[in-house]
Structure formats: C-alpha cells, structure tokens
C-alpha angles and dihedrals in degrees: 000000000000095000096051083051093056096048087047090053092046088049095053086050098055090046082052100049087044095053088057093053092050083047095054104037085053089053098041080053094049088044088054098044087045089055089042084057092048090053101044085047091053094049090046090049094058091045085063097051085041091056086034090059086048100045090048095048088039078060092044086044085053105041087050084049093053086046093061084044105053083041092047092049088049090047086048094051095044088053097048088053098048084056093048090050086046090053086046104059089037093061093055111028110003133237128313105241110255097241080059103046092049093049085051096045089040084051091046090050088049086058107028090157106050098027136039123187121214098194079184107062084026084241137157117210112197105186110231095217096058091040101047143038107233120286077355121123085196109120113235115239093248094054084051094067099037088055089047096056085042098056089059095058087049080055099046114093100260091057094049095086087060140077131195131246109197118200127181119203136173143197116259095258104115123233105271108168109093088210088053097042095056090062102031101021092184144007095267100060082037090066101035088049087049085046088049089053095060101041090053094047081047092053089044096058085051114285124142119244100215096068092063135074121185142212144135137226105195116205099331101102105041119184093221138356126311116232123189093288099046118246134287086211089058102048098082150109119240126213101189108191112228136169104279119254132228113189096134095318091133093064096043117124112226087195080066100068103127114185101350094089093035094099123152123255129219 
C-alpha cells in the first residue's frame, strides 16, 4: 500500500510538473505572438505615416498643379485679349512700325511712374496723378520732360504718317473744391482741360497742331472699377496713335485755334 501511495504521489507530481511546462510553453507562445502583433502594428504604423506623407505631398503636388493652371488659363486670356485688342487696332488703323513702338515703350520704361505704353492698342497712358497736382491742369515738372522727349519721337520719320488723339478721363469722384469747380466745374471739362494741357506742351516742344485732335470722357470709361475714393487707374490722359489725316490739314492755320488752346489755369 505504501508503495502504491509513493508512485500516486509521484505521478501527481509529474502531472503536475507537466501541466507547468504546458503552461509555460502556452504563455512563451502568447508572449511571442503578442510581440509578433506589436511589431506588425508598428510597421504598419509607419506604413501609414509613410501614405499619409505621400498623400499629403501628392495634395501639396496638385494644388501646385491647380495654381499653374489657373496662372497658365489667365496668361492665355490676357493674351487672347491683347490680340483681340491687336486685331483690333490693325483693322482699323494698322500697325504702329516696330522702330516706333520700341522708342515708345523705351520712353515709357524711362518714366514708369508718369507714363504706360499699350503697343497693342498703340496707347499712351499719362497718370494723372504724376502729371497733375490735384484738381490742377498744370503739368508737373516731371510730365514736362517726359512730353518733351516725347514729342521728339511724334516728330522723328517713322511718327510722320501719324496723328494724336488726346483724351482726358477721370475717376467718378466729383470736383469738390470751390476754388477747383469754378474753373473746372465737372469732370468732363476737368479731363478735356488736362487733355488740353498736354496737347499744348506737346505743341510747344514742336508738334504740329494740326496732327491732334482733342476730348475727354470724364469718368465714363473707367479702366477698372471705381471704390469709394475713385481710381488711380482712372484718373489719365490717353495719345492714341492713329494714321494721319489729311483732310485740309495742310492748309490749316495754327494762329486760328479757337478754343483748343483756351484751357484754365490754376
């Protein structure tokens, strides 16, 4: 009996003992797979950041992409206006010729600030703001020269088969100053008397009469929108160069003016 009784309990031991391993061996294996887990989610994790980098620099790569676009569609319309506006000018007047149209452009790069070329539309653009004091048809010092200089290009060869027309136009903002309305009651006579201004400093640097006409719009063909304060864009005198002509202009006499050189002063 005792015996029997020793190999039972050794028995149980070993079951015992046996049972541990299992036990061990189960838990070494969950602790592996659970490893194994940790390090796939943190791969994966990484792949993500990784596709997440991409995916954000694919967004910033489009968005780029939508930009030159949008840039290349607004360079395209510009330039289909600025042939519209070519075809334009070359239905009804012609071309300028090219040694005229680089001295203007080289006389508009001298004075950025008081004068803008359109070779397109074959316009001058004189800013008001440069040209004149405010409410004033008195020519700035600056504007003086520029017109002088200009006025020897008008008188070179390649200018001769041309004539000026001279248009004054405003912002929307009325006239305000008594002092300033008594001589220039609106914005109408204010931009015929400014264009005025520049076709007599423009005779008076040598340029006949007889090739320009002058008139003035006012505010009532704005380049661009008025805000509460007008427009500096608005507010210029226009040369548009056109084919000179002839209709009894040679025997026209510059003493017989008449009102075109009958401007206010300030």
């Amino acid at each position: 009996m005792r015996r029997v009784a020793t190999m039972t309990a050794l028995g149980g031991i070993w079951l015992v003992a046996g049972f541990g391993c299992v036990q061990q061996d189960v838990h070494d294996r969950s602790l592996m797979t659970t490893r194994t887990q940790d390090e796939q989610i943190v791969r994966l994790q990484q792949e993500l950041d990784v596709a997440t980098a991409n995916l954000t620099t694919a967004k910033t790569e489009i968005e780029s992409l939508e930009g030159d676009i949008g840039q290349l569609e607004t360079a395209i319309d510009t330039e289909a206006r600025k042939s519209e506006r070519w075809m334009r000018r070359v239905s009804q007047f012609g071309p300028l010729p090219l040694e005229l149209e680089i001295a203007l452009e080289q006389l508009a790069n001298q004075y950025p600030e008081v004068l803008g070329f359109d070779p397109d539309e074959g316009v001058l653009r004189f800013s008001s703001d440069f040209t004149f004091d405010l409410g004033s048809v008195q020519l700035k010092p600056e504007a003086a020269a520029t017109i002088a200089t200009l006025a020897g290009i008008l008188n070179a060869v390649q200018a001769s088969a041309f004539e000026l027309h001279v248009i004054g136009h405003t912002d929307n903002v009325p006239v305000q100053r008594p002092v300033t309305r008594q001589k220039h009651p609106t914005n109408v006579h204010l931009a015929v008397h400014r264009a005025i201004a520049v076709r007599d400093s423009l005779v008076d640097a040598g340029v006949e009469p007889a090739r320009m006409l002058v008139a003035g719009y006012g505010p009532y063909r704005p380049m661009v929108a008025n805000g509460p304060k007008g427009a500096p864009e608005n507010r210029r005198v226009e040369l548009l160069l056109v084919p000179l002509a002839r209709h009894g202009a040679d025997t026209m006499e510059p003493a017989r003016e008449g009102v075109l050189t009958d401007a206010p002063s300030k």
